[in-house]
BAZATOR-869067 format. One record per residue: residue in three letters; x, y, z of N, C-alpha, C in turn. Coordinates in steps of 0.001 Angstrom, whole numbers, padded with zeros to 6 digits, always signed. Example, Ala and Ser with C-alpha at 12.3 -4.5 7.8 and 13.67 -1.06 7.14 Angstrom:
2
ALA+013190-005690+007800+012300-004500+007800+013200-003300+007800SER+012850-002250+007080+013670-001060+007140+012900+000030+007870
END
This chain:
174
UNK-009672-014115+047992-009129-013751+046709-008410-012413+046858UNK-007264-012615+046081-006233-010743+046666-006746-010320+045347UNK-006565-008670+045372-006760-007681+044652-005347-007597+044450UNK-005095-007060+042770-003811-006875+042273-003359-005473+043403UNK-002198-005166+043265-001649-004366+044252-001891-002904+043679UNK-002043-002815+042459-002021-001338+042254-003624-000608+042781UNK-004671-001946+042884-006003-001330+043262-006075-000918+044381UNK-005324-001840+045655-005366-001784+046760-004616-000164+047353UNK-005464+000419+048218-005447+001631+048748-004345+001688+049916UNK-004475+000560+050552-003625+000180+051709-001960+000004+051440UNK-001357-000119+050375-000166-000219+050102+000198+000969+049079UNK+001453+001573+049220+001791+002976+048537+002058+002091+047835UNK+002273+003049+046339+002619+002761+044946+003854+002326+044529UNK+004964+001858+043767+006543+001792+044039+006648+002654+043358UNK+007430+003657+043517+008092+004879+042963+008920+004664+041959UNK+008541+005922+040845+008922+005870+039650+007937+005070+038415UNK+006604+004867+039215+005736+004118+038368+004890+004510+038002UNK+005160+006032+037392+003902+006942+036850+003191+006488+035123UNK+002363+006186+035116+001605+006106+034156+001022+006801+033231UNK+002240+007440+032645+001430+008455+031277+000565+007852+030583UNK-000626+008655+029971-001442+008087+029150-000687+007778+027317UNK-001232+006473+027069-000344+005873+026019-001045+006449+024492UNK-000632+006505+023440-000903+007416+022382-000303+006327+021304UNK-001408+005969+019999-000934+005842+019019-000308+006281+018298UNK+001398+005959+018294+002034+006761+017682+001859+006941+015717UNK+001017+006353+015271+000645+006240+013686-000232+007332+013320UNK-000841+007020+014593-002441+008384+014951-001902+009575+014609UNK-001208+009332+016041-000427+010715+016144+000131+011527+014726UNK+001260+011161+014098+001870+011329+013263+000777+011838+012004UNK+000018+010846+011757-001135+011505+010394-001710+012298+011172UNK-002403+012927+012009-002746+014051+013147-001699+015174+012387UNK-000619+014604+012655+000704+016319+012850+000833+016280+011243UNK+000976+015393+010383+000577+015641+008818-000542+016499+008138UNK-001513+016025+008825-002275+016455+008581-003085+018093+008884UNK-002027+018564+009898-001955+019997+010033-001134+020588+010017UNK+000300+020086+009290+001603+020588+008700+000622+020601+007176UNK-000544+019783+006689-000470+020186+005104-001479+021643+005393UNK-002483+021324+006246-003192+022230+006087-002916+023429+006517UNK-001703+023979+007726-000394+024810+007613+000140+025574+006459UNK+000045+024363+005390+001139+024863+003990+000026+025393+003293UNK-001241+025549+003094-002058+025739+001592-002019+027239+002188UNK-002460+028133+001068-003154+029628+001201-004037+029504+001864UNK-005424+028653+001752-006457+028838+002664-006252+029217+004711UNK-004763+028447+004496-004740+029381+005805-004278+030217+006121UNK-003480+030750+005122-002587+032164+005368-003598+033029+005569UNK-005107+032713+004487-005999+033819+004200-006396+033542+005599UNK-007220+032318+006027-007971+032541+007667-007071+033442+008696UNK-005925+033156+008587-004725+033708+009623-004632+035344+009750UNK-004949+035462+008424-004684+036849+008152-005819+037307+008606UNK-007265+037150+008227-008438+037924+008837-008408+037319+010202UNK-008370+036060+010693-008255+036178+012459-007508+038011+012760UNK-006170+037860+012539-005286+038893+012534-005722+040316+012668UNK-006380+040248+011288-007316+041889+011376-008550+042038+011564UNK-009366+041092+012053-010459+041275+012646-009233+041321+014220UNK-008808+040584+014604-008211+040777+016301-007531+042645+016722UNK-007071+043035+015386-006577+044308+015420-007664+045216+015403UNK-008859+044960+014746-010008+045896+014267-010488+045920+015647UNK-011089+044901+016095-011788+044842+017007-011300+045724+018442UNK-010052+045244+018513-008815+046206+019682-009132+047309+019907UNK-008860+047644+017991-008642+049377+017856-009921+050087+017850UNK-011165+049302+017428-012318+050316+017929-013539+049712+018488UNK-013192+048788+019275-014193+048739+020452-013828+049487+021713UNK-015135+049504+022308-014887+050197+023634-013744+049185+024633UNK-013107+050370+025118-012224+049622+026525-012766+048621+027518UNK-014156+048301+027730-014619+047775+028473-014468+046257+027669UNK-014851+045962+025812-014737+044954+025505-013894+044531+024733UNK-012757+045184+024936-011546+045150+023940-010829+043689+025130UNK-010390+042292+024623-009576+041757+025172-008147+041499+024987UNK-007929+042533+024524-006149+042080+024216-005866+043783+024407UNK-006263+044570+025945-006061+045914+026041-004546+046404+026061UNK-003641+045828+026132-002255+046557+025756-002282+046057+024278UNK-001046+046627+023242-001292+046554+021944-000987+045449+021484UNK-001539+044251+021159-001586+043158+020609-000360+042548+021391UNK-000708+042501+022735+000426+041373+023449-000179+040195+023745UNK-001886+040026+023998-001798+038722+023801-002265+037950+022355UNK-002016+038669+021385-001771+038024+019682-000504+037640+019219UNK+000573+038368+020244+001707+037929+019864+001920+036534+021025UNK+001610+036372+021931+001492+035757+023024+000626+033815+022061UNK-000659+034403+021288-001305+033352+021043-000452+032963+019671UNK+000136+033652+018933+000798+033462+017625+002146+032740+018008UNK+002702+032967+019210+004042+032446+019542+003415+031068+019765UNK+002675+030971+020893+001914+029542+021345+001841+028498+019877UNK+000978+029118+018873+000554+028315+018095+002415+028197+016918UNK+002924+028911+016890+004214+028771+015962+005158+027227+016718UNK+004685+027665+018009+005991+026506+019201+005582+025265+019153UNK+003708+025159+018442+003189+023869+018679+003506+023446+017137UNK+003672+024223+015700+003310+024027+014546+004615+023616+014233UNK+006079+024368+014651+006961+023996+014279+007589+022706+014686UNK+007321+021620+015799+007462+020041+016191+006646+019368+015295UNK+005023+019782+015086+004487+019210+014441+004800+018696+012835UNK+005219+020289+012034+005909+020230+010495+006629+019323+010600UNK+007934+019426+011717+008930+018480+011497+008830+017235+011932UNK+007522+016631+012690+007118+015114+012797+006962+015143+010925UNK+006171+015608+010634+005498+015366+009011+006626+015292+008341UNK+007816+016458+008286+009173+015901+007742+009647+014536+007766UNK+010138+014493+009483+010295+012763+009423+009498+012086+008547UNK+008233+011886+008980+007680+010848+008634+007645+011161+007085UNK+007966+011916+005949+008069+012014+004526+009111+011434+004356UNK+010799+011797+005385+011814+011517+004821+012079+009754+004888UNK+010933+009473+006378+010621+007602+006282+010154+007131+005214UNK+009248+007334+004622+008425+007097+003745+009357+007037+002387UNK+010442+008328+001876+011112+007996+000861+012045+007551+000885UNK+012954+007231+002113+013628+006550+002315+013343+005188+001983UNK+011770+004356+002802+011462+003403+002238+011096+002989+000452UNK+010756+003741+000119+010565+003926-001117+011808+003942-002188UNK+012741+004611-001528+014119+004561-002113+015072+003222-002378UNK+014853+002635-001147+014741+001255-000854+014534+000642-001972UNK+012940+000422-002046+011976-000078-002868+012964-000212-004240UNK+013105+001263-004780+013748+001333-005943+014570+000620-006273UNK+015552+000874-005203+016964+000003-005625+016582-001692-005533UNK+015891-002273-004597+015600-003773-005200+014883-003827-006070UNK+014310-003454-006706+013692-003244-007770+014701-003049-009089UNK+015692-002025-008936+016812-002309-009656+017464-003366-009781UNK+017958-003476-008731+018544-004647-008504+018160-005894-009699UNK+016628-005888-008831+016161-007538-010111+016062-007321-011599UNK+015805-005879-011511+015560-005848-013099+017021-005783-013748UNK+018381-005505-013394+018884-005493-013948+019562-006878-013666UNK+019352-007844-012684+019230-009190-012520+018784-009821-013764UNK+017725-009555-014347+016749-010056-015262+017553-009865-016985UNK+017759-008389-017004+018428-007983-018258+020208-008735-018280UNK+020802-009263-017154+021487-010207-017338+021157-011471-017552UNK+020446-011511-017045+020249-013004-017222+019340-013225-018916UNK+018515-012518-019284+018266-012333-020584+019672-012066-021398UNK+020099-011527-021051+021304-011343-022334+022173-012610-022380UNK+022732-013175-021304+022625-014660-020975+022145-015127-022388UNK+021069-015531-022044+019719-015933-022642+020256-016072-024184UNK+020237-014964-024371+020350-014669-026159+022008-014806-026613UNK+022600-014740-025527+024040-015080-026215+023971-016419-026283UNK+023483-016889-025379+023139-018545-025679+022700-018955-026845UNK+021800-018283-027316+020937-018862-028684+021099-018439-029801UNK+022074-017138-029583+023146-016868-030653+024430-017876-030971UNK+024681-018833-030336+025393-019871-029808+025372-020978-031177UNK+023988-021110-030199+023245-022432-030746+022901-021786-031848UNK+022564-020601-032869+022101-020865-033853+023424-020571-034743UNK+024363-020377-034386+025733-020391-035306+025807-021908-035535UNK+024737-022779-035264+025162-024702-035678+023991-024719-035983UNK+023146-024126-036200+021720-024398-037149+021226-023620-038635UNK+021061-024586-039249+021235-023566-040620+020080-022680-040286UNK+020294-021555-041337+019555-020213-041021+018461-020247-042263UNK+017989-019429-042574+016814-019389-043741+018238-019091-044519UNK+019208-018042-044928+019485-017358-045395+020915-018219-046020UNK+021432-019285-045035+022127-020326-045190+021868-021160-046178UNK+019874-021968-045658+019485-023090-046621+019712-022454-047969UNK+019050-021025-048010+018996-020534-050086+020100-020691-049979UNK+021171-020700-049821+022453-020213-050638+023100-021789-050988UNK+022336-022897-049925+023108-023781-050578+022390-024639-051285UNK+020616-024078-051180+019549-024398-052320+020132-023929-053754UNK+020296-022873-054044+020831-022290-055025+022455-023099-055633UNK+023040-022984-054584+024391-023948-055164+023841-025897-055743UNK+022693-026032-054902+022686-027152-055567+022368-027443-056550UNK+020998-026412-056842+020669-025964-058082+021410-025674-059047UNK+022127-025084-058635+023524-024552-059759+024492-025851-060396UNK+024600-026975-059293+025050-027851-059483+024402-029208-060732UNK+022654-028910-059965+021786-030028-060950+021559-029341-062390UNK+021861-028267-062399+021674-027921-064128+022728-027919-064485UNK+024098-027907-064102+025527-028124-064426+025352-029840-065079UNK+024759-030295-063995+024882-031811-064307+023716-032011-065712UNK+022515-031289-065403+022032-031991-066899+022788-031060-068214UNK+023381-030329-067826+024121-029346-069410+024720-030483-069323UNK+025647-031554-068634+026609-032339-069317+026229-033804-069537UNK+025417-033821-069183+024418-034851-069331+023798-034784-071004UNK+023325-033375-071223+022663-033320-072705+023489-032991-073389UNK+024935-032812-073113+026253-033063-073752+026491-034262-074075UNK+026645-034725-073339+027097-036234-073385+026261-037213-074718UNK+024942-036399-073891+023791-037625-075149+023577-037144-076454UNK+024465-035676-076321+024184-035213-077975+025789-035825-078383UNK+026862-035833-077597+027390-036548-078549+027940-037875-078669UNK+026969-038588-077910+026670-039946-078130+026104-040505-079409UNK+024999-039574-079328+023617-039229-080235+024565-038811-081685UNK+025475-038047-081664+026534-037692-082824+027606-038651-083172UNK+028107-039544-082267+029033-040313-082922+027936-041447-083531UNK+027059-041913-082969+026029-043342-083455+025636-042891-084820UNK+025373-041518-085107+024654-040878-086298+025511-040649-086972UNK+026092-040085-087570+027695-039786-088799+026659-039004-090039
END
């Protein structure tokens, strides 16, 4: 049975086949969010600041033997540069990944527009249609008026009706 080739000791490696270790890049990203927010609050300006002056206090009046930063704060500027070179890639992963996020979201919006104003056409559609159709259906406001005219009509007819029989009723009588 052979052993895959990369186990085997006896054959060099093919060059150019270095194997960085692989990293969730999702991980990653909420990782660098997540210390771009905690970056932004006061709570760390305040820690930053007493690191700061406890690192200065300590300098300026401990003995020379346990002072570790013995020239004047070169390695605070040294550890403050370090941590600024790592914070400022990190913020701007968290940028990206905000400006992904509303970008997608922006997205979102506009199909979302899209249908709804899909919808408010097609509703207005809708009602011009049945504004349509009800210009050929009598209305409430239609039937009275020609309830009333008929009405107007059936007491027209009995006034000449009790015309008629009164002077029917008047010529038979003398």
């Amino acid at each position: 049975m052979s052993e895959p080739r990369r186990d085997r000791l006896d054959q060099p490696r093919e060059p150019g086949r270095v194997q960085l270790p692989k990293f969730d890049p999702e991980a990653f990203g909420r990782w660098s969010e997540s210390i771009a927010r905690y970056m932004g609050t006061a709570k760390f300006i305040v820690y930053m600041t007493v690191v700061i002056l406890a690192w200065f206090v300590w300098n300026a009046t401990a003995p020379d033997d346990l002072k570790f930063d013995p020239y004047p704060s070169q390695f605070l500027t040294l550890v403050l540069s370090l941590q600024a070179s790592y914070a400022a890639p990190l913020i701007l992963l968290a940028q990206n990944r905000q400006a992904d996020r509303d970008r997608l979201a922006m997205e979102e919006d506009r199909r979302r527009a899209q249908m709804q104003k899909a919808d408010t056409e097609y509703l207005a559609r809708e009602i011009a249609s049945l504004r349509i159709a009800m210009g050929e259906v009598a209305t409430r406001d239609f039937l009275r008026s020609e309830l009333a005219r008929l009405a107007g009509e059936l007491d027209d007819a009995a006034l000449r009706r009790e015309k008629r029989a009164r002077t029917e009723w008047e010529e038979d009588h003398p």
